[in-house]
C-alpha positions in Angstrom: 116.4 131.3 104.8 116.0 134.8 106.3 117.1 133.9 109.5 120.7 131.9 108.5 122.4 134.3 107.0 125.5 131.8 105.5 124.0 128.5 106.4 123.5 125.3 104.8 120.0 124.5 104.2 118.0 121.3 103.2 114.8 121.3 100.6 114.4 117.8 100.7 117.8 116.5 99.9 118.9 119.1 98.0 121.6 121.5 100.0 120.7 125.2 99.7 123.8 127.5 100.5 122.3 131.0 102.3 124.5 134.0 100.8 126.4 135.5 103.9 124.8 138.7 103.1 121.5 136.9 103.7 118.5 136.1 101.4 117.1 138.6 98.5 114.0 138.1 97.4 115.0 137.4 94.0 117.2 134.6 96.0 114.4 132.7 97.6 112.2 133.1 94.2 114.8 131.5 92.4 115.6 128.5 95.0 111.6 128.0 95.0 111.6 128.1 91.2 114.6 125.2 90.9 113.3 123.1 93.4 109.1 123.0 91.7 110.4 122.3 88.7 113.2 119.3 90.2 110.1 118.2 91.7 108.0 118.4 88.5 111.1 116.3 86.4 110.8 113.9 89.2 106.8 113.4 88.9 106.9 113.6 85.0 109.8 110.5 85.2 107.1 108.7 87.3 104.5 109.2 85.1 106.7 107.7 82.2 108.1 105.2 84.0 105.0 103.6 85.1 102.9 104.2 82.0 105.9 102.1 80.2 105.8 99.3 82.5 101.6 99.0 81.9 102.7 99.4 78.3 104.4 96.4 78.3 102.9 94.4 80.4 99.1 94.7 78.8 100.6 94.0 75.4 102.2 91.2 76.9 98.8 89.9 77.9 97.0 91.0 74.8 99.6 88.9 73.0 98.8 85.8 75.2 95.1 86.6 74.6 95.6 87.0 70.4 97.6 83.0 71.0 94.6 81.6 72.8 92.1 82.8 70.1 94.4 81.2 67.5 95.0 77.7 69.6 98.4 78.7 69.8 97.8 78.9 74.0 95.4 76.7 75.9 92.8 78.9 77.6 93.9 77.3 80.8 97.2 79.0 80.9 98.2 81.0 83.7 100.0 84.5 84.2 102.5 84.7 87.5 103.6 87.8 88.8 107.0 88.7 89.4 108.9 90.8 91.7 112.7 93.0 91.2 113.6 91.0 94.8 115.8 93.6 95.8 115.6 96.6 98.7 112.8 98.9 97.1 110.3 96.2 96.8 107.3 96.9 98.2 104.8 95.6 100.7 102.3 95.8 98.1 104.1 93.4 95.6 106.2 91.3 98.1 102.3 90.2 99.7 101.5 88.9 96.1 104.7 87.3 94.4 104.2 84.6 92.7 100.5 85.0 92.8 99.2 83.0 89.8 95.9 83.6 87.8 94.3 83.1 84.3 95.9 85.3 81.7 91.9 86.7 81.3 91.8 87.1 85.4 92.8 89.8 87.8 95.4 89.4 90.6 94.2 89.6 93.8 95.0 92.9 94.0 92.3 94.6 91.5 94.5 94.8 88.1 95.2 92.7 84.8 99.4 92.9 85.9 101.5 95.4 86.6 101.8 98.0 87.3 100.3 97.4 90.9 101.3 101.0 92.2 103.2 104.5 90.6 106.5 103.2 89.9 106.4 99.9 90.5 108.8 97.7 88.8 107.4 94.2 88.8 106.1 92.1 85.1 104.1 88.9 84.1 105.2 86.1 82.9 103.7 82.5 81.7 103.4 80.4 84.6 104.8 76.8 84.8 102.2 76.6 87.7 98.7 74.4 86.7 95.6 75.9 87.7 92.2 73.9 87.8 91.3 73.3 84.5 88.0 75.8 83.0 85.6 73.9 81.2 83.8 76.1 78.9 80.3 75.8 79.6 77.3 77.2 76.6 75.6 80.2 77.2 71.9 80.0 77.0 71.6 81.4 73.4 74.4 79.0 72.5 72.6 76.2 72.8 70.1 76.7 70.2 72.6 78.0 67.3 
């Protein structure tokens, strides 16, 4: 900014006009000052954004897991992961659309559901999809109660 005196600079993709009578101090503190804290709005929405999304989707499965305890779900029900199929999607989520697993099972990817990555935008659902059926099998101290 020191050197273009009356130029049109980029921080990122925000413009920053150069006064003609070149760059104070005061100048660049200020421009620094604007663009941390656009950048600290932009992590903080983030933050929100995906914490809202695990929010949901865990009490989702909590909710599926409180049904099975009841009977009200068979314990061989199946979560599916689902995609926002539009341009942002990621190669991350795209590789595992679909992907079905017990509601009490990880995706293939480490986690319970979503989200898979900082602002990731995908869900859970109940799956129409059948997966082999679990028979419960006794645990050793089971079996003399």
């Amino acid at each position: 900014m020191l050197a273009n005196p009356g130029k049109k600079l980029w921080a990122g993709s925000t413009p920053i006009r150069v006064p003609k009578s070149g760059a104070t101090w005061d100048f660049l503190v200020r421009r620094a000052e604007q663009y941390a804290q656009r950048l600290l709005n932009l992590r903080a929405r983030a933050i929100a954004r995906t914490e809202t999304i695990a929010a949901s989707n865990e009490g989702q499965r909590q909710l599926w897991l409180q049904a099975q305890r009841r009977g009200l779900l068979s314990a061989n029900e199946a979560k599916q992961w689902i995609v926002t199929p539009d341009d942002r999607l990621c190669p991350i989520c795209e590789a595992i659309n679909g992907e079905v697993q017990y509601i009490d099972q990880p995706f293939s990817v480490g986690v319970m559901g979503p989200p898979a990555h900082a602002l990731c935008r995908c869900t859970v659902g109940l799956s129409r999809k059948k997966l082999p059926v679990r028979v419960d099998v006794p645990m050793l101290g089971e079996l003399t109660a």
